[in-house]
C-alpha positions in Angstrom: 110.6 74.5 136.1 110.6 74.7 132.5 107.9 77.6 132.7 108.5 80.9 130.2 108.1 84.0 131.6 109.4 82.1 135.2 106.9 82.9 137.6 108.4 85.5 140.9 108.3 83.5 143.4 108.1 79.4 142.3 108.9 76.1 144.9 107.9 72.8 143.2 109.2 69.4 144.0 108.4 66.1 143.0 106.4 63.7 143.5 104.3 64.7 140.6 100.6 63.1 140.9 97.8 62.4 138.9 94.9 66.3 138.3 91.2 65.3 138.5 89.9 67.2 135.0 87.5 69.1 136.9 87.6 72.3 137.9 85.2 75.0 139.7 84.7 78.3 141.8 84.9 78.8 144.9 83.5 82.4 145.4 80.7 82.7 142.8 82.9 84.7 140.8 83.3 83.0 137.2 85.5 83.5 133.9 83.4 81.3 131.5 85.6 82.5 128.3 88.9 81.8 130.4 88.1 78.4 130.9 87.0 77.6 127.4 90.2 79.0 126.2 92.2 76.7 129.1 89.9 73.3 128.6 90.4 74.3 124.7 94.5 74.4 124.9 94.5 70.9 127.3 92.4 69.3 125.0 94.8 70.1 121.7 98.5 69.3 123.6 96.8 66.6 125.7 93.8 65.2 124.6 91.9 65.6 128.0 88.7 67.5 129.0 88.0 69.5 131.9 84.4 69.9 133.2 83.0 71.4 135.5 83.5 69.5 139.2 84.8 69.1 142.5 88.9 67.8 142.9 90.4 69.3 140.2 91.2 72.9 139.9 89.8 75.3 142.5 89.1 79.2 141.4 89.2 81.8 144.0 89.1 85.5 143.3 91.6 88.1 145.7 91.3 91.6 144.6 94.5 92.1 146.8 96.6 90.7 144.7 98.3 92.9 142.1 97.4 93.6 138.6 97.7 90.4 136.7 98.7 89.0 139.6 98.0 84.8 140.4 99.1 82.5 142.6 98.9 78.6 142.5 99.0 75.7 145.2 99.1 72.0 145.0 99.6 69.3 147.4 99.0 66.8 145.5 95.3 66.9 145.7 93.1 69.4 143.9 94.9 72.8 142.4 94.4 75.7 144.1 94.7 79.0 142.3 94.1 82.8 143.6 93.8 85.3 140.7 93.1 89.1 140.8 90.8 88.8 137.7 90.1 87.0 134.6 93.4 88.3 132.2 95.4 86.7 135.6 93.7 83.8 135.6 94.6 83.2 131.7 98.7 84.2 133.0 97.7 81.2 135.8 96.4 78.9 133.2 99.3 79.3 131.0 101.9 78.7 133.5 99.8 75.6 135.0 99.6 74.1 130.8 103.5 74.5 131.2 103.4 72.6 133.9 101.3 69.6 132.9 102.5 66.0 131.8 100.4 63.3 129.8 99.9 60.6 131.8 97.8 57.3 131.2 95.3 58.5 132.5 95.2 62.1 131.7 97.2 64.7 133.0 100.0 65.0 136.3 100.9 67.7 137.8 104.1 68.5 140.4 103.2 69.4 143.9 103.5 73.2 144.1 104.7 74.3 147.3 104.0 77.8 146.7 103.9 79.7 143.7 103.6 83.5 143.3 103.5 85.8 140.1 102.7 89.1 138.2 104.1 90.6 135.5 106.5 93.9 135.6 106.2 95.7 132.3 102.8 96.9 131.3 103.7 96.5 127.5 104.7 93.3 126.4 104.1 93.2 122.6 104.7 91.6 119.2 103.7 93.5 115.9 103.4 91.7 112.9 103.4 93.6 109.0 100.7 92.6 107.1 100.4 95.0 104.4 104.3 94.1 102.9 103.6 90.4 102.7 99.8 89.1 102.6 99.8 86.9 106.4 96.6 84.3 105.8 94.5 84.8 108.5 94.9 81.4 109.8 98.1 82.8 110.7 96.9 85.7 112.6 95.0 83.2 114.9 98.6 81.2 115.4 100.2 84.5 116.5 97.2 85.0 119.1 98.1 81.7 120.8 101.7 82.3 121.0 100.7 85.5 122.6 98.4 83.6 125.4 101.3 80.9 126.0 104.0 83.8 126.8 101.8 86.3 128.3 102.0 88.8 125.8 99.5 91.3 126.5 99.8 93.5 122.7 99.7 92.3 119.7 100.1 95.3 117.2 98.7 94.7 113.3 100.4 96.7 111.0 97.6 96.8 108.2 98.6 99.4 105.6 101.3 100.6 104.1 103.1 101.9 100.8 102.3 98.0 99.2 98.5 97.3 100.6 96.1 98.4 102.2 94.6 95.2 104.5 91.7 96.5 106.2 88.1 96.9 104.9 86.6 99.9 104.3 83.0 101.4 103.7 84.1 104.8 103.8 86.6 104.6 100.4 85.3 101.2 99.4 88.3 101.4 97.2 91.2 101.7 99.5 91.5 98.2 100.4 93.7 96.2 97.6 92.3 93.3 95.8 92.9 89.7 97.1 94.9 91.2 99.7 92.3 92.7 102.9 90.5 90.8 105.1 86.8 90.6 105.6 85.0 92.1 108.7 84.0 88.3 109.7 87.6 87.6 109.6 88.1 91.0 112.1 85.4 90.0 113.9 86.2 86.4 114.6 89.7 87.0 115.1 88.7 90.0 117.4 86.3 87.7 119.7 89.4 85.2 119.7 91.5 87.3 120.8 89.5 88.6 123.7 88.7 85.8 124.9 92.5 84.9 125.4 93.0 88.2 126.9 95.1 89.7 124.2 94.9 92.9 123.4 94.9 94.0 119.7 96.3 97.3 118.2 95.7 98.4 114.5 98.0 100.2 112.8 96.6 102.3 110.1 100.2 104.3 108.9 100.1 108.3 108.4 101.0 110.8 106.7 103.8 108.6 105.6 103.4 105.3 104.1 100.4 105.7 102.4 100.8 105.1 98.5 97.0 103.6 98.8 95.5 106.2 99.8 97.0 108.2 97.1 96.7 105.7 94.5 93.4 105.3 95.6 91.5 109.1 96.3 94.2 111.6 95.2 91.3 113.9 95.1 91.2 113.7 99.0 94.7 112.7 100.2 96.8 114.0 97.4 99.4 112.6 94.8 103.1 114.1 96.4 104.2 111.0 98.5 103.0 112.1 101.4 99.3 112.7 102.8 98.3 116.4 102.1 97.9 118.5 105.1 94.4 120.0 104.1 91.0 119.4 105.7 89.7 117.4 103.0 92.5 114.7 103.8 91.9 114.8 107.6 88.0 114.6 106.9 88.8 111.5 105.2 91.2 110.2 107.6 88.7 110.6 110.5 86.2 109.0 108.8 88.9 105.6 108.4 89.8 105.9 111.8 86.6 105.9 113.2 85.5 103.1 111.1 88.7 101.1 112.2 87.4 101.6 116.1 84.3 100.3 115.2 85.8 96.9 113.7 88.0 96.8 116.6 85.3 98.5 119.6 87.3 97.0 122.8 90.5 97.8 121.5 91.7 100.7 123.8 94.4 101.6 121.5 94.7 102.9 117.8 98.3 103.1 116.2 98.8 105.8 113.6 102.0 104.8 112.8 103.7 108.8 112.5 107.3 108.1 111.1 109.6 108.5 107.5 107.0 111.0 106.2 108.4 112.6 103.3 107.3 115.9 104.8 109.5 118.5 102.2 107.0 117.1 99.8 104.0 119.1 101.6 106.3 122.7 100.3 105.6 120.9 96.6 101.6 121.2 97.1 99.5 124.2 96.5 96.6 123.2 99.2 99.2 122.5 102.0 101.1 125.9 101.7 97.9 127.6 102.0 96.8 125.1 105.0 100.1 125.1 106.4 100.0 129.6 106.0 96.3 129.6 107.3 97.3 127.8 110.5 100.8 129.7 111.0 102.7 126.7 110.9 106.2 128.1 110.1 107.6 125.1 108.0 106.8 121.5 107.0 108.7 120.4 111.0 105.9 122.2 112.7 103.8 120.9 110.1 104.1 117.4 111.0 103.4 117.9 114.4 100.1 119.7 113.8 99.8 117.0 111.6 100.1 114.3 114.1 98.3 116.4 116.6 95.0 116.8 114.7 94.5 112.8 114.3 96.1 111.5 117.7 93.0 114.4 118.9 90.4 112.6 116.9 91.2 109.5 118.1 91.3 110.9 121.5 87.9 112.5 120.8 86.6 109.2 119.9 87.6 107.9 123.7 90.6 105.7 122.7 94.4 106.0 123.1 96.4 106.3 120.2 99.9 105.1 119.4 103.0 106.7 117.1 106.2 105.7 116.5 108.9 107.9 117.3 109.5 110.6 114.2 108.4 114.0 115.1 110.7 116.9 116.4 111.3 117.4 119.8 111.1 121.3 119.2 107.1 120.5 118.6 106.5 117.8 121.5 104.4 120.6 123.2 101.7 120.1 120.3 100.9 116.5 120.9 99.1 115.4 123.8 100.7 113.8 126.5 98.1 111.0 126.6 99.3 109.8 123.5 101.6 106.8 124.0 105.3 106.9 122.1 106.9 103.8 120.7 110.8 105.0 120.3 112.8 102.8 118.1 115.3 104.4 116.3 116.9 107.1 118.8 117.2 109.0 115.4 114.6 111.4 115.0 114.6 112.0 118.8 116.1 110.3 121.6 114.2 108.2 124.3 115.1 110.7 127.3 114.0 113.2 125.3 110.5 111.8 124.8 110.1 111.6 128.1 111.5 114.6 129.2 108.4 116.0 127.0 106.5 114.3 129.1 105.5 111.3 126.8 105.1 107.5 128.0 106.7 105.4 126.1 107.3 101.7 125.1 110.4 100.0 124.1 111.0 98.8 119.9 114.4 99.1 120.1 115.8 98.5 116.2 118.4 96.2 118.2 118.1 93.6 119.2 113.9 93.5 118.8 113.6 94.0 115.1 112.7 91.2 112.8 113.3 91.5 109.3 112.3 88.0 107.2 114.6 86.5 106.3 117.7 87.8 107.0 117.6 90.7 109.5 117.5 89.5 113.2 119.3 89.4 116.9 119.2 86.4 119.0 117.3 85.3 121.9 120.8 85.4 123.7 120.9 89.3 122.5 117.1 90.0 123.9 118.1 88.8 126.8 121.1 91.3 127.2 118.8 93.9 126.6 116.1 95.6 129.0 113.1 97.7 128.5 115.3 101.1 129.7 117.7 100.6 126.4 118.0 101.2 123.0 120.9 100.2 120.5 121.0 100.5 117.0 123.2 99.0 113.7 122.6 101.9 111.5 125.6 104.3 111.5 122.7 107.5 111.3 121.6 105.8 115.1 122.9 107.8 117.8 122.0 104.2 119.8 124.7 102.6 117.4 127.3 104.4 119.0 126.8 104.0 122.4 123.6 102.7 124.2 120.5 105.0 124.9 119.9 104.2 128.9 117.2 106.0 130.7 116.1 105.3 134.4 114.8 102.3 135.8 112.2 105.1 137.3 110.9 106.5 133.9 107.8 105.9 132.2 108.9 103.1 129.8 105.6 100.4 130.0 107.8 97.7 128.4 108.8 96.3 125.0 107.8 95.4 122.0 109.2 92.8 119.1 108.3 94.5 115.7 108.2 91.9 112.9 108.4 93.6 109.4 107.9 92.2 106.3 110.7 94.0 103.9 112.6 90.6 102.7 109.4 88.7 102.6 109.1 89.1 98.8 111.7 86.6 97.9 109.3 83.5 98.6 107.5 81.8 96.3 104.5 81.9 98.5 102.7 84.0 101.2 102.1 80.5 103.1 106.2 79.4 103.2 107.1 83.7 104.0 104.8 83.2 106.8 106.2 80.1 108.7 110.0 81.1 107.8 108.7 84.7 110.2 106.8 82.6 112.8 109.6 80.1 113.1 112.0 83.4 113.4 109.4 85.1 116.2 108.8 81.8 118.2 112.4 82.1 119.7 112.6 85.7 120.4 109.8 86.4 122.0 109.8 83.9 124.4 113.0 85.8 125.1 111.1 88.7 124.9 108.5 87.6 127.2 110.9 87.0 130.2 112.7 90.2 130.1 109.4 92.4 130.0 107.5 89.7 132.6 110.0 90.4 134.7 112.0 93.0 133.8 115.2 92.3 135.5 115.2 88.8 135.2 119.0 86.9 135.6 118.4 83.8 133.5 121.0 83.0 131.5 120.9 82.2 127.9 121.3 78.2 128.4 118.3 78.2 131.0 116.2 80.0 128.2 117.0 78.0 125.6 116.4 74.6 127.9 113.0 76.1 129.1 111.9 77.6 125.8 112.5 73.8 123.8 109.6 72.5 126.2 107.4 75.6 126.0 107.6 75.9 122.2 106.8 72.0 122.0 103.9 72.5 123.9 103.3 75.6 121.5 103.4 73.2 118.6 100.3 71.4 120.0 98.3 74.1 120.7 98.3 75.8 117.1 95.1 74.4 114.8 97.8 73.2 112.0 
């Protein structure tokens, strides 16, 4: 079954036989924009059209069944599938495209004995930098559907940093750089796209740290040292952006604030942040950070989302951030994994290695994803306590999965933004299909040939699906 993530629990034999293109409910319970997403994806890899009718595919709903949890029958007659909601019945649809041949006629389909599923890991992500390397947002929609086909569940957009600034704005109509932002119908339509494929998107707007814009832009809010000033004109500001970011993105649960390789010995150089940083009793630019990071994960907690940061704050501060905000560790450098969580965080997997993807030359192989799992972290750079030995926590801990982070550092070296763009996708199509299997099921025992013999069907059937 050449099926990526493999389904739990999966008996299919031949014969396979001809699928009526019908489908309909059985229950009264429907998922209109799941089915125009499925009929969508069979017409572009097969040419067929579902409509609605009896004979094809039957849709029952079993709240019993476990989050994101499906299961699919067929005796060679019509398809039946059980799903717990509509995000299960887009896993369902997924595995069934998988599953699907052309035929003369339309489409066959192997009798499926029984065939259970769900996935493991809550977190199963791919982040993508768009503020190194302008990504066209044709491209954005591409990464949506390789997201639906491998039942990734996040897909984090890195939007600003020290080169751009790739959001729009109304509140510092300024900050976004010329011929490199996107427009709110582009949001917007890629937003409604993405929902409707049950994806979930996460903006990243980077702070204090990577933020040349916003200094470039309004030093008279967020200051000129390198680093966003710790004053209550700069949070003002930074409230108002991240507010205006949850509106563009309103069913996005999640706001990442990126929190990491702050040049924080730059707030002792500034005049307003010794005073804030004396008027608050924070004892030294460590503590500093921490307030710093506490005062915007609280807005956005205030504003009734969840908000993200990477790993980069001291451990000797973790009793200042709230325990509600979600911790992506990465580099076991500024503090370790168990330590996060001994701090009581929840955290998700970025491990530098093997999930990092640096175009064009920095990169593990799907073989190496697959020797990793979401409870461990290594590392390549020598400063890594992960590059000496392996970070391993407890199968038991609060790790909701893992995340591929693709970064646009090298990306500078092409002639074009169109060629940097397809060199990453071609580079992320592999890995996270590898990524996808170990975080579906989290402790999977393919083996690096079964991969790579399932993942040359599923990215075929990926190459039909994307617009072109």
């Amino acid at each position: 079954m050449y099926v990526l993530p493999r389904p739990k629990i999966a008996f299919a034999e031949e014969p396979v036989s001809e699928l009526a293109l019908r489908y309909r409910y059985t229950d009264g319970i429907e998922y209109p924009e799941v089915i125009r997403t499925f009929t969508d994806y069979a017409d572009r890899v097969f040419g067929v059209v579902f409509t609605r009718g009896e004979g094809g595919i039957a849709i029952t709903t079993n709240e019993h069944l476990v989050d994101g949890g499906y299961c699919i029958h067929h005796n060679g007659g019509e398809v039946e599938i059980a799903v717990k909601d509509g995000t299960a019945l887009s896993y369902a649809f997924a595995t069934l495209l998988l599953m699907m041949e052309k035929s003369e006629n339309g489409v066959k389909l192997p009798t499926i004995d029984e065939l259970q599923d769900h996935p493991e890991g809550t977190w199963r992500g791919l982040m993508i930098d768009l503020a190194r390397r302008w990504h066209p947002v044709k491209y954005l929609f591409d990464a949506v559907d390789l997201c639906w086909l491998y039942k990734i569940n996040r897909l984090q957009l890195h939007f600003t940093d020290d080169q751009s600034y790739t959001l729009p704005c109304r509140a510092f109509p300024n900050l976004p750089s010329d011929n490199r932002h996107y427009t709110y119908a582009e949001l917007e339509a890629l937003r409604d796209y993405a929902a409707q494929r049950h994806v979930t998107l996460v903006p990243e707007v980077d702070m204090p740290g990577h933020c040349t814009q916003f200094m470039q832009k309004y030093p008279e809010v967020f200051g000129s040292h390198g680093i966003i000033c710790a004053e209550d004109k700069a949070f003002d500001g930074l409230y108002e952006i991240i507010k205006e970011v949850l509106e563009i993105f309103p069913d996005s649960p999640y706001i990442h604030l990126g929190g990491d390789e702050a040049a924080i010995s730059r707030w002792d150089d500034c005049e307003g942040c010794r005073a804030y940083m004396k008027e608050h009793g924070l004892e030294n630019v460590h503590a500093t950070y921490a307030h710093f990071l506490q005062r915007v994960t609280d807005m956005v907690l205030d504003l009734g989302r969840t908000p993200v940061i990477w790993e980069g704050f001291s451990k000797e501060y973790n009793h200042l951030i709230s325990k509600k905000v979600l911790v992506v560790a990465w580099e076991s450098y500024y503090q370790l994994a168990p330590d996060l969580l001994e701090g009581g965080f929840t955290i998700f997997n970025c491990s530098w290695k093997p999930l990092y993807i640096v175009t064009p030359n920095t990169h593990w192989t799907p073989a190496e994803i697959l020797n990793w799992n979401i409870y461990t972290w290594q590392h390549w750079w020598p400063k890594s306590i992960a590059s000496k030995q392996e970070i391993v926590v407890p199968d038991t801990a609060p790790v909701l999965g893992g995340q591929i982070c693709a970064w646009g550092d090298g990306m500078g070296s092409f002639p074009s933004s169109e060629e940097a763009c397809k060199t990453e996708f071609g580079l992320i199509r592999p890995r996270i299909a590898a990524l996808a299997e170990k975080t579906w099921n989290v402790h999977t025992d393919i083996t690096a040939e079964e991969l790579e013999t399932a993942y040359a069907h599923t990215d075929a059937v990926l190459t039909r699906m994307l617009r072109g």
